[in-house]
KENUKE-687326 format. One line per field, with one value per residue (C-alpha): residue number from 0; residue in three letters; y, x negated, z. Coordinates in steps of 0.25 Angstrom, whole numbers. Each point is the difference from the previous one (the first is absolute). Last residue first. Layout:
<pts>
kolvex <- NUM_... .
torza <- ala_... .
py <- Y_... .
px <- X_... .
pz <- Z_... .
</pts>
This chain:
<pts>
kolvex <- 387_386_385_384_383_382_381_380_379_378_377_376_375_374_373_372_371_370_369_368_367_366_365_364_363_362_361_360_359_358_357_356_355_354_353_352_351_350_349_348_347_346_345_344_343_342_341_340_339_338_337_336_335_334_333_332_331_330_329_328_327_326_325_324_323_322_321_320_319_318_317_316_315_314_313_312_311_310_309_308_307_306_305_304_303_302_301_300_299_298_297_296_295_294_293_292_291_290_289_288_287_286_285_284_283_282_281_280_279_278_277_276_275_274_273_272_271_270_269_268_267_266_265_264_263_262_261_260_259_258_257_256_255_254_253_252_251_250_249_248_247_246_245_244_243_242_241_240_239_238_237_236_235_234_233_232_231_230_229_228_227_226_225_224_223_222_221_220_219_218_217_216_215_214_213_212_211_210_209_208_207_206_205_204_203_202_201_200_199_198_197_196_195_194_193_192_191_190_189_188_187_186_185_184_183_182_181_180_179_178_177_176_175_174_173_172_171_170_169_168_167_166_165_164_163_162_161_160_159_158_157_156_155_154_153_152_151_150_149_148_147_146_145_144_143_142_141_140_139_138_137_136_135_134_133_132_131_130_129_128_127_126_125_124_123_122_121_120_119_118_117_116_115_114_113_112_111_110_109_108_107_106_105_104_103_102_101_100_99_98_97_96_95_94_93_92_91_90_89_88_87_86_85_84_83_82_81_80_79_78_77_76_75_74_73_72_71_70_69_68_67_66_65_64_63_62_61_60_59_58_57_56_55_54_53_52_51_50_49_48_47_46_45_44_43_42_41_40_39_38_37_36_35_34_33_32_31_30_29_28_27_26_25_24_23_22_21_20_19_18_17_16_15_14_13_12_11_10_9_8_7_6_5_4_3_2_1_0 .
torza <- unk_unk_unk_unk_unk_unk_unk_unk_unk_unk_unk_unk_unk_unk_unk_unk_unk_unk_unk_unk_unk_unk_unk_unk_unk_unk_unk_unk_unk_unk_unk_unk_unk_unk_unk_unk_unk_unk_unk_unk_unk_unk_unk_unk_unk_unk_unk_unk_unk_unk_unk_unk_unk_unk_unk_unk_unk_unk_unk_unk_unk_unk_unk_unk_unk_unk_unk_unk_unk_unk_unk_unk_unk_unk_unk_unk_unk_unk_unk_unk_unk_unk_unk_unk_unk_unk_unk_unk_unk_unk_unk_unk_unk_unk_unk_unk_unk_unk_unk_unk_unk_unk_unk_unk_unk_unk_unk_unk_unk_unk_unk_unk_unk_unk_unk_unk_unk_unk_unk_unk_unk_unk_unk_unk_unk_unk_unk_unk_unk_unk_unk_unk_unk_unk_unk_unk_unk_unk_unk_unk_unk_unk_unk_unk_unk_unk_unk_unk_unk_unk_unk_unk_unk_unk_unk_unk_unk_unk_unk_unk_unk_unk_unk_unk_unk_unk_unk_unk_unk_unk_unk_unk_unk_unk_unk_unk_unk_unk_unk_unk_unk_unk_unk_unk_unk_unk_unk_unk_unk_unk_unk_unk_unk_unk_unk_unk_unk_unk_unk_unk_unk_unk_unk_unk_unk_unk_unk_unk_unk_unk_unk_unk_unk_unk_unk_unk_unk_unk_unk_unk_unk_unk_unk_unk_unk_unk_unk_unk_unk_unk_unk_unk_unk_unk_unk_unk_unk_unk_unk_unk_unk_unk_unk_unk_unk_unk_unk_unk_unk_unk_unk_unk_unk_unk_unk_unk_unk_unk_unk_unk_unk_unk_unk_unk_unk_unk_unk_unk_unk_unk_unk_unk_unk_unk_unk_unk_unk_unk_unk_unk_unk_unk_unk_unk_unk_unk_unk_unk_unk_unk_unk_unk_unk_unk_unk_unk_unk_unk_unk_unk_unk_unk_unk_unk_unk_unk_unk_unk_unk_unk_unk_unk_unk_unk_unk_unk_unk_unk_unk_unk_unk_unk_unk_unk_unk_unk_unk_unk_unk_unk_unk_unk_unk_unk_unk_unk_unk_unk_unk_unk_unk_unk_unk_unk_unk_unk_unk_unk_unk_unk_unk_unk_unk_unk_unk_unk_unk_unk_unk_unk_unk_unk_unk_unk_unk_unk_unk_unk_unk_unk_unk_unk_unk_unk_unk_unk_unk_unk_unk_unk_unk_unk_unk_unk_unk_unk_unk_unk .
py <- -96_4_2_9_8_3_5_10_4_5_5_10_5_1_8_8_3_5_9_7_0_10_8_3_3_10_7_0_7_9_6_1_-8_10_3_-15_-14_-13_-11_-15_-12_-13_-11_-10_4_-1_-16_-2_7_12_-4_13_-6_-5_13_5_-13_1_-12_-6_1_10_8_13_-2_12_7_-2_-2_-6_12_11_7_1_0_-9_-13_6_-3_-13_-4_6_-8_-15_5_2_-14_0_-8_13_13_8_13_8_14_11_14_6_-8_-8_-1_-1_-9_-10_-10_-8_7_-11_-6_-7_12_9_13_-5_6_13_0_-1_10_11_-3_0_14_4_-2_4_14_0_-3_9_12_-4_-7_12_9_-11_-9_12_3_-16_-2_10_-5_-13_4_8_-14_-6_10_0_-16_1_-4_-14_-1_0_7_4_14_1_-5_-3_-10_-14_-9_-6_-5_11_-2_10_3_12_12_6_-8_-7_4_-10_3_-1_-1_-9_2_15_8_1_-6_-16_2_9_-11_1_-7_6_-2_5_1_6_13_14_3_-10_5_-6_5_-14_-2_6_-10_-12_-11_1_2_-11_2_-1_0_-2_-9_4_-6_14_4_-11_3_15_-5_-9_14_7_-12_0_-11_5_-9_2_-14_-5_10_1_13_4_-12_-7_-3_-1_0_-6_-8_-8_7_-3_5_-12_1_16_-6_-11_11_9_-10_7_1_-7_0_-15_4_1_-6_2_-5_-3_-2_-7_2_-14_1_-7_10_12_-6_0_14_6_-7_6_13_3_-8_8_-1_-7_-10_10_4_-2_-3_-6_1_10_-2_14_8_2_-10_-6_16_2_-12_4_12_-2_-11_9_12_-9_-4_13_6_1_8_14_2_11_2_11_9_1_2_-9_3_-10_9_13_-9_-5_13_2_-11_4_14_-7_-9_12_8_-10_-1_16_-3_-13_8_13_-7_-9_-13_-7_3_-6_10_-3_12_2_-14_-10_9_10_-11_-2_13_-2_-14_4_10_-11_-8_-15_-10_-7_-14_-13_8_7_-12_8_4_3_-1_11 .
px <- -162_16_-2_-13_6_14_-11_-7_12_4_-11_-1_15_-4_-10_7_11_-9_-8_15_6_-14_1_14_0_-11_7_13_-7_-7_14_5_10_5_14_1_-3_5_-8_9_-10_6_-9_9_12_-7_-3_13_7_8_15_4_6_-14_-7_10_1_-17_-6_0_-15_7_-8_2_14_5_-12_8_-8_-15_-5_-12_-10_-14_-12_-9_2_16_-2_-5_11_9_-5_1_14_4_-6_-2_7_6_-2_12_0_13_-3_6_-1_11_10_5_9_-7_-9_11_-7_-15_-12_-8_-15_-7_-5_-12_9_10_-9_-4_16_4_-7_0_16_1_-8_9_10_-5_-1_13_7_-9_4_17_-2_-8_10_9_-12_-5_16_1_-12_1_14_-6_-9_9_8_-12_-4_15_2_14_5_10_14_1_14_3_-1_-15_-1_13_-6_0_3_-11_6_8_17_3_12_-5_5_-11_-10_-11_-15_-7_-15_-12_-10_-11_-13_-4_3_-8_11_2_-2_11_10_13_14_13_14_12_-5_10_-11_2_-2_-12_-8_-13_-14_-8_-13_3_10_-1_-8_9_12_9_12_15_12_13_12_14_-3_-3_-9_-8_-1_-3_-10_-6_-2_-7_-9_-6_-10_-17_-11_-11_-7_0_7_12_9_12_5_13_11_13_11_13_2_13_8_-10_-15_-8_5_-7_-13_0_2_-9_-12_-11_-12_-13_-7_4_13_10_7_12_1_14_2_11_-1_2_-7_-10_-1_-1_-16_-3_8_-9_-13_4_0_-11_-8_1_8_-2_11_10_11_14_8_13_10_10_14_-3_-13_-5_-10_-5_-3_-7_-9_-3_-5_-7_-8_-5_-2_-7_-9_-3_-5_0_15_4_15_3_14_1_-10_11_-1_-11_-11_-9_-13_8_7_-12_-5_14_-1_-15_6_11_-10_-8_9_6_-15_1_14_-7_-9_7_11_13_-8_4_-11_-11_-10_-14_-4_-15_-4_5_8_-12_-7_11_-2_-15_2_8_-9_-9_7_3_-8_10_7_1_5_-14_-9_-11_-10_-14_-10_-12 .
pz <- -55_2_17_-3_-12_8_13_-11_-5_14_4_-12_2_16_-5_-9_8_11_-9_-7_15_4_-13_2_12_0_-11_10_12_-10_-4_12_10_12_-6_0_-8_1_-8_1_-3_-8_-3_6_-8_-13_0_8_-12_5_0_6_10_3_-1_12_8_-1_2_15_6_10_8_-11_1_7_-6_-13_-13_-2_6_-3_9_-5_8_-8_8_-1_-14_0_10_-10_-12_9_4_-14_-5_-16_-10_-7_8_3_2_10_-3_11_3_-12_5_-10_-12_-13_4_7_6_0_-10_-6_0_-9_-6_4_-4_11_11_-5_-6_13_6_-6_-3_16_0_-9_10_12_-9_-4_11_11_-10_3_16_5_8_3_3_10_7_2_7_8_3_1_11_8_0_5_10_5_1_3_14_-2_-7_-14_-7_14_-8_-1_15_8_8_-3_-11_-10_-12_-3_-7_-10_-11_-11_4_-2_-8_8_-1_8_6_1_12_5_-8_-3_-13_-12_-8_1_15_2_-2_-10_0_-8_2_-9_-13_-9_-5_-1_16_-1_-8_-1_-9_1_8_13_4_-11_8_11_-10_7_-7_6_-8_8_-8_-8_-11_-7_11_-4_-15_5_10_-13_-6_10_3_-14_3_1_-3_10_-2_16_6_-10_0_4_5_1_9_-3_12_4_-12_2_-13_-8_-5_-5_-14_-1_6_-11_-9_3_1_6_-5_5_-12_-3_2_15_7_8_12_7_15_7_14_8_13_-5_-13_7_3_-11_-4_11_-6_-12_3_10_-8_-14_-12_-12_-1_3_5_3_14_5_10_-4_8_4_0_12_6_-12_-5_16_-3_-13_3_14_-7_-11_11_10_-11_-6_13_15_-3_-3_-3_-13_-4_12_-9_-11_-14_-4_-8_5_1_5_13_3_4_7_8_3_4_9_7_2_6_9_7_3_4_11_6_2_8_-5_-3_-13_-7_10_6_-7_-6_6_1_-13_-5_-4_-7_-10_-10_-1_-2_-13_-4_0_-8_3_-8_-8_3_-8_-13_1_-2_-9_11_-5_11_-2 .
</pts>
């Protein structure tokens, strides 16, 4: 059986959650914004899937939540809209860890003149505090930062940098695509003041997220049209998908406290399997993680030559971000971490889910130990031959 550890580039959807969609695809299929039967039985869905999502975040309103196509539109939608309202305030923090859909913006913000600060962050991939505290001002429109890491896991303490940034004056905004359904959120308690998540990255289907955004909090869309989820993001929504996420939503909320432990003993299974034969070193924040990732290191080895061997033997694993898994560019994330070039090459990312097991890991283990070993006993074979 195929062993699938690449879950923090997507999740295999639930089937209960393909159970709950199917119907909207050919028996509900009226659109929510029709008057007749059609279209109120298709409204009633999209408010209980709002409503679901709703319990997982913790949030005090269901208004405050605008679905999207997923993390990316909602990260860009964010920080666009917080350039576009906030007053005589024009520029933007973050960080130098955070994914594409960020960074890529802020590039490209960057022609058109928008300051951006990054804050960096430690050779465990923490964040500076103070370095993000000096970079709020009077000019900064909006913060950016994630929740949690896609590429080693490590976890920032979003709700206090929102109050920092609430302080200054600014918007908060966090993309926690990786963290939704990982981490107990609250956001009715908490200063953040927009949030981004995708169903992908929890069981749900491809497609659909959303954007919670604070009520009250000042709001320009990026997509304009209709008068679709409060003219906040114009267009028909994508019913099955939003069913999908509420779905979603209602089972990680249900399971997200036993899943995390389990998940993450299983990580600690598997990490100490794979760092007992040494050589070999844990990447981020290990006491501050999500519970489903390790991020391994193998000194003076080629990541992409041991997961091609592991996908030969029908295991799923990444190098880091799918988003950059075509690129022969190091990793931005291990490289503002200052990862030595020797390390960094050899880094593989292990992401787990609810569906892992405890056989699935021990064979991992024993299958990464073999290849390393080998590639270990080439290696020194090929460093006698060139010194003889």
């Amino acid at each position: 059986m195929p062993i699938y550890l690449d879950n923090n580039a997507t999740t295999r959807a639930d089937p209960s959650v393909v159970q709950a969609m199917l119907p909207f695809f050919t028996e509900q299929f009226g659109n929510p914004s029709s008057t007749h039967a059609f279209g109120e039985e298709v409204a009633v869905a999209l408010r209980d899937a709002r409503h679901s999502l709703r319990g997982l975040l913790g949030n005090a309103y269901a208004h405050e939540i605008v679905f999207t196509s997923g993390g990316t539109e909602a990260n860009n939608t964010a920080i666009l809209s917080a350039l576009a309202t906030q007053e005589d305030r024009d520029e933007i923090v973050t960080t130098s860890v955070e994914h594409a859909a960020v960074l890529a913006l802020t590039k490209r913000l960057a022609t058109r003149g928008v300051k951006t600060h990054i804050v960096p962050v430690d050779s465990r991939g923490r964040l500076d505090i103070e370095a993000f505290r000096r970079a709020l001002g009077p000019r900064t429109a909006i913060a950016s930062v994630m929740w949690a890491n896609n590429e080693t896991g490590t976890t920032f303490p979003v709700e206090f940098l929102a109050g920092l940034t609430r302080e200054a004056g600014a918007l908060f905004h966090t993309d926690a695509v990786q963290a939704i359904g990982k981490v107990r959120v609250n956001l009715k308690d908490s200063a953040i003041d927009m949030l981004s998540l995708s169903a992908h990255k929890l069981h749900g289907p491809k497609g659909i997220g959303a954007l919670y955004l604070r009520k009250r909090t000042k709001f320009q869309p990026l997509i304009c049209g209709g008068s679709q989820e409060r003219g906040r993001r114009g267009g028909t929504e994508n019913i099955p998908g939003i069913v999908g996420l509420g779905k979603a939503a209602a089972i990680a909320a249900e399971r997200l406290e036993p899943e995390r432990a389990r998940i993450g003993a299983l990580r600690d299974r598997l990490e100490q399997g794979i760092l007992y034969n040494g050589e070999c070193v844990a990447l981020g924040d290990v006491s501050n993680r999500l519970a489903n990732t390790a991020s391994i290191a193998f000194d003076h080895l080629e990541g992409e030559v041991i997961a091609h061997h592991l996908n030969r033997a029908g295991i799923a694993v990444s190098l880091g971000s799918a988003c950059n898994s075509g690129s022969m560019q190091p990793s931005h994330v291990l490289r503002a971490m200052q990862v030595p070039a020797w390390r960094m090459r050899g880094a593989v990312r292990f992401s787990l889910s609810r569906e892992t097991s405890v056989a699935d890991v021990d064979e991992v283990v024993c299958a990464v130990s073999d290849i390393v070993a080998r590639l270990r006993a080439t290696s020194r074979v090929t460093v006698r031959e060139l010194t003889s």
